[in-house]
N, C-alpha and C positions, 0 to 999 in steps of 0.2 A: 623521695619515694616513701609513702606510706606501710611502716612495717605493723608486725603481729603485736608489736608492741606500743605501736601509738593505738592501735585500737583497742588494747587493756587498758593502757591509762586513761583513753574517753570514757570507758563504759567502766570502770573504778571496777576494775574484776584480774584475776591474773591473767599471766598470760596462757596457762593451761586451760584455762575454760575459755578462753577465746579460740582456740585449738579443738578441744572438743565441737565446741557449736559448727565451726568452720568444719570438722571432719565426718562429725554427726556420730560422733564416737567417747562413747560413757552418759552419765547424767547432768542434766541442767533443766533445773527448773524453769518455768514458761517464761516466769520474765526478767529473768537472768535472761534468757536467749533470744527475748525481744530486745534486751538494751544494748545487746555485742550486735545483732542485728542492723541496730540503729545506728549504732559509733562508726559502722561498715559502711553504709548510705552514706554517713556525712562524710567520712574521711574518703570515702570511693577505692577503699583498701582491696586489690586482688590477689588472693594468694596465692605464694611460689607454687609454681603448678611442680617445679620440679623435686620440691620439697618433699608436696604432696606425694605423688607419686612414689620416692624413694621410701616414705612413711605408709605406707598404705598398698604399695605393692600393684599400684594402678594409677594411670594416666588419662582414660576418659579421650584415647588415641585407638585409630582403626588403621593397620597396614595395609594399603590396597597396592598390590601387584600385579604391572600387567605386561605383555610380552614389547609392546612398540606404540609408546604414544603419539609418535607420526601417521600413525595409521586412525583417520575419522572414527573410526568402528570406536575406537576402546574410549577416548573423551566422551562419548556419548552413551557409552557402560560405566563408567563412572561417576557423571551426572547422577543417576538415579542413585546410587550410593552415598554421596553427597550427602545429597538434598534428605534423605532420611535420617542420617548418623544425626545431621545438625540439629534434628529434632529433637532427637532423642539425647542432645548433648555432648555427643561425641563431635571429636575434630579426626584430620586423616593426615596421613603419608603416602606418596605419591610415590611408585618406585618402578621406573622402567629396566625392564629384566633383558629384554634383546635375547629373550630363551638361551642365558647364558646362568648353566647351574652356578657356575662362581659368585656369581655377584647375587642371584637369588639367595643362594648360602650368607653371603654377604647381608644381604639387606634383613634377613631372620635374625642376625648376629646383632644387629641395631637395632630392632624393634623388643628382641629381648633384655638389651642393655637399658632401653629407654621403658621396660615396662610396658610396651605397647598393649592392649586388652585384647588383642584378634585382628586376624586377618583376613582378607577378602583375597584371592588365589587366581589369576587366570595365568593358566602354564601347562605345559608340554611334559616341559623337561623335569620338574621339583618334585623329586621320590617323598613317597608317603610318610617312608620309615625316618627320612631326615626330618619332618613336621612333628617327629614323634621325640623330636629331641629338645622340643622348644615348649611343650605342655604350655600352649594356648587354643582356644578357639580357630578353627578354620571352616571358611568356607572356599567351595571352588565356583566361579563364575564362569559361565560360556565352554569351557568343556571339562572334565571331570576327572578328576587325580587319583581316587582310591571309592570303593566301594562303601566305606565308612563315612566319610567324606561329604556333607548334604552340598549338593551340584544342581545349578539351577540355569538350564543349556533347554536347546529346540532338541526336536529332531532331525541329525543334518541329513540322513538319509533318505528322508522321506523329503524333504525340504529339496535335495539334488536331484531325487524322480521328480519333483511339480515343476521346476526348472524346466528340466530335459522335456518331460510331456508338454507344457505348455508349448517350446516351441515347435515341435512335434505334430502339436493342434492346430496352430496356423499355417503350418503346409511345407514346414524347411523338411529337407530330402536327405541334407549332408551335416548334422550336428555335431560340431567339435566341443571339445571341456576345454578349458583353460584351470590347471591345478595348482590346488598350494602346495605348500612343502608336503613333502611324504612323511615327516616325521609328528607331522598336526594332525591329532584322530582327527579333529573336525573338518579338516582338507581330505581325507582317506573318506570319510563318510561322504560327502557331498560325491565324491569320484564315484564312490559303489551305488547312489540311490542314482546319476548320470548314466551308468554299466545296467543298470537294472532295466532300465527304458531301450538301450542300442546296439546291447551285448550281441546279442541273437538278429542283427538285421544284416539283411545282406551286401547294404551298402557299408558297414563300419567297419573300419583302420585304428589300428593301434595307432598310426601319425597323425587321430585327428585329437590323441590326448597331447599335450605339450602343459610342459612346468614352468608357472607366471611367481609363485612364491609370493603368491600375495603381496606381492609388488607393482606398480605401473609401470614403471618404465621397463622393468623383465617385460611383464605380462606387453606390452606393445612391442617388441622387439619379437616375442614369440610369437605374437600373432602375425606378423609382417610377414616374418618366415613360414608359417601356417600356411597362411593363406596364396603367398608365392607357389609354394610344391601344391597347393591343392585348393585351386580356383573354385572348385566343387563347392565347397561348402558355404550352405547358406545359413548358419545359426549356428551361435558360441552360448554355452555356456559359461562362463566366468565362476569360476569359485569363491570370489567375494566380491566385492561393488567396487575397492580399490583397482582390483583387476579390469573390471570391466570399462573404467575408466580407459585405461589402456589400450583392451580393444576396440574401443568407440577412436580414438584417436590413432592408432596404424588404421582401423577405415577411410580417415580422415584422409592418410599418408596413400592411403591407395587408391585416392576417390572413386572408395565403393561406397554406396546410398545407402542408408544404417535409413529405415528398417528394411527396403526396395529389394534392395539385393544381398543384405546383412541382416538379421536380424539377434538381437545381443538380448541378452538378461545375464544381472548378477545375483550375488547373495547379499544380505545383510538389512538392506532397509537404508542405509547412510541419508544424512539429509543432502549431501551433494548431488545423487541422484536424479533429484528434483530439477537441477540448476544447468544440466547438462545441455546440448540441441543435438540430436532430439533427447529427451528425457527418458532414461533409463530404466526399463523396466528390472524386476528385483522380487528374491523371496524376501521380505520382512520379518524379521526377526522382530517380540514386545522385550526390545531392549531397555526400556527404563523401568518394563514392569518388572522381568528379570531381577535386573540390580537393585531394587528397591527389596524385594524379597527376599533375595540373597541378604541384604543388612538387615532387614528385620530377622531373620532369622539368629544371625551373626549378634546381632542385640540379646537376642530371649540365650542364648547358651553364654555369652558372658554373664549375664544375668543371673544363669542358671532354671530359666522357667521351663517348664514340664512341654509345654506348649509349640516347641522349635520345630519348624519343620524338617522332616527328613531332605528334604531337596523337591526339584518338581521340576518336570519335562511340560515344557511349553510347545504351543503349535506355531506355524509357522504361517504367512499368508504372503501369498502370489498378489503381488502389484504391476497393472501392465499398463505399459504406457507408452513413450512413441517410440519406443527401441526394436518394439513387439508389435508395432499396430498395425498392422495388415495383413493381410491373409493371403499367403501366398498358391497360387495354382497349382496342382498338384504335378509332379514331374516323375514319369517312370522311367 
C-alpha cells in the first residue's frame, strides 16, 4: 500500500508538505503542489481517512438516523440524502434507531468518536438537550425534534383532512382511520386532520379509529377485527401506505371488493403503492425533495454558510387510483 511517504520521495519534497497539500493546510507554492499532485496520480495514493480526520477534527461523514429501515418509507428518504451528500463529497452512516433512546444515545456516542460532521435526524424519541451534548450540526427529517432545529416534514394534518375528504367525496358514508403509534406527532397529526373532516358527523364511533402502528400485519389483523364488529364501513383511511398495504389485504381475507365495497387510501407516496391490485390510492409526500434539502442544508451549517435554511414545510398531494376509483351512491 502506497504511504505519505512514498509520495515524498516521488515528488523529492518532505513528507510535511505532502501533508499540507493533501490537507490544504499552510503554504505551498503552485508547483510544489502540482508535483505532490502528480506523484498522487502516479502512485494512486488515498489518504488515511482516519488519519485525517483525527488531524483535522473532521471526516467528510453524515450520520443519518432513522426509526425502522423495514419500513419502504425511510430508504426512500434516504435516497435523496444520498445522492446529494456524494455530491458534495460527503459519504454517510446508516443507523436504525427502532425509537429506542439507548441505542440513538448509542449511535451519537460513535458518530462523535468517529468525528462524524452532522447529522440528518428522523425520531420521536431523541431530546434536543441530549443533541446539545454532542456540538454538531443537526437536522430533523420528516418530523421535527426542537423548534431550533431546521425540520423539513409536509403538513400531516392537512395531509389526514385530504385523505379523509377525499373519500368522503366519492360517497363512503362510514370512514374508519387506521393509526400509528400515539407516541409519533406525525401519527397524532394525520388522526387530528382524519377528526377534523368526521368529528362532528353523526354517523362516527370512536371504534372506527383502531391502532395499526405503522405496521402490516397489526394494521391487517386490525382491520379484520374492524371490519368484523362493523360491516358498515365503507372507506379506511390508513396512516401510512405500509398500513394500508394491510388493509388492502384483510379485504383480501374478507372478500370484500377494494374499491366496490372498500374503498382504501394511505399516506406517504411509497413506490409499492403502484404495484398493488388494485393500486392504492395515497397522499404523497416530495420525499426525495425533502431529503435532498434537508442535506443541503445540513451541508451549508457544516460549512458554516450564512445561506442554510431554517427548515420548510412541504405540501402534500392526493394520488388516486384504483383503491378510490369509484364513486360510490350516496347512502342515508
Amino acid at each position: 500500500m502506497t504511504t505519505i511517504r512514498d509520495v515524498a520521495r516521488e515528488a523529492s519534497v518532505s513528507v510535511a508538505t505532502v501533508s499540507r497539500v493533501i490537507n490544504s493546510n499552510g503554504y505551498v507554492n503552485e508547483d510544489t503542489r502540482k508535483k505532490v499532485g502528480a506523484a498522487i496520480d502516479r502512485l494512486k495514493y488515498k489518504p488515511n481517512s482516519v488519519a485525517r480526520s483525527l488531524y483535522k477534527k473532521e471526516s467528510k461523514t453524515i450520520g443519518i438516523i432513522v426509526p425502522d429501515i423495514t419500513n419502504p418509507y425511510f430508504p426512500q428518504l434516504v435516497r435523496g440524502v444520498e445522492d446529494h451528500l456524494i455530491k458534495k463529497g460527503y459519504t454517510s452512516i446508516l443507523c436504525n434507531s427502532d425509537e429506542d433512546p439507548e441505542k440513538e444515545r448509542l449511535y451519537l456516542d460513535v458518530m462523535k468518536q468517529k468525528y462524524v460532521d452532522g447529522a440528518i435526524i428522523v425520531s420521536n424519541t431523541i431530546d434536543e438537550r441530549l443533541l446539545q451534548e454532542y456540538d454538531m450540526p443537526v437536522v430533523a427529517l420528516d418530523r421535527s425534534i426542537h423548534k431550533d432545529i431546521p425540520t423539513f416534514a409536509i403538513d400531516n394534518r392537512d395531509g389526514g383532512r385530504a385523505a379523509t375528504k377525499h373519500l368522503q367525496d366519492i360517497g363512503c358514508q362510514r370512514i374508519a382511520h387506521i393509526k400509528g403509534p400515539e407516541q409519533i406527532k406525525n401519527a397524532e397529526e394525520r388522526y387530528t386532520g382524519y377528526l377534523d373532516v368526521v368529528k362532528n358527523q353523526s354517523w362516527f364511533r370512536d371504534s372506527y379509529v383502531v391502532p395499526g402502528d405503522y405496521d402490516q400485519k397489526k394494521s391487517a389483523r386490525a382491520t379484520m377485527e374492524l371490519l368484523e364488529a362493523h360491516p358498515e364501513i365503507d372507506g379506511i383511511f390508513a396512516g401510512n401506505d405500509v398500513m394500508a398495504l394491510g388493509v388492502l389485504k384483510a379485504a383480501e381475507s374478507l372478500n370484500i371488493n377494494v374499491p366496490e365495497e372498500l374503498a382504501i387510501i394511505g399516506f406517504d407516496g411509497i413506490d409499492l403503492t403502484e404495484m398493488t391490485t388494485p393500486e392504492l390510492s395515497t397522499i404523497s409526500q416530495p420525499i426525495y425533495q425533502m431529503s435532498v434539502e434537508a442535506a443541503e442544508t445540513l451541508v451549508a451549517l457544516i460549512e458554516g454558510k450564512t445561506n442554510a435554511q431554517s427548515g420548510h414545510v412541504f405540501p402534500s398531494t392526493l394520488i388516486q387510483r384504483q383503491s378510490t376509483n369509484s364513486v360510490k351512491e350516496n347512502v342515508t
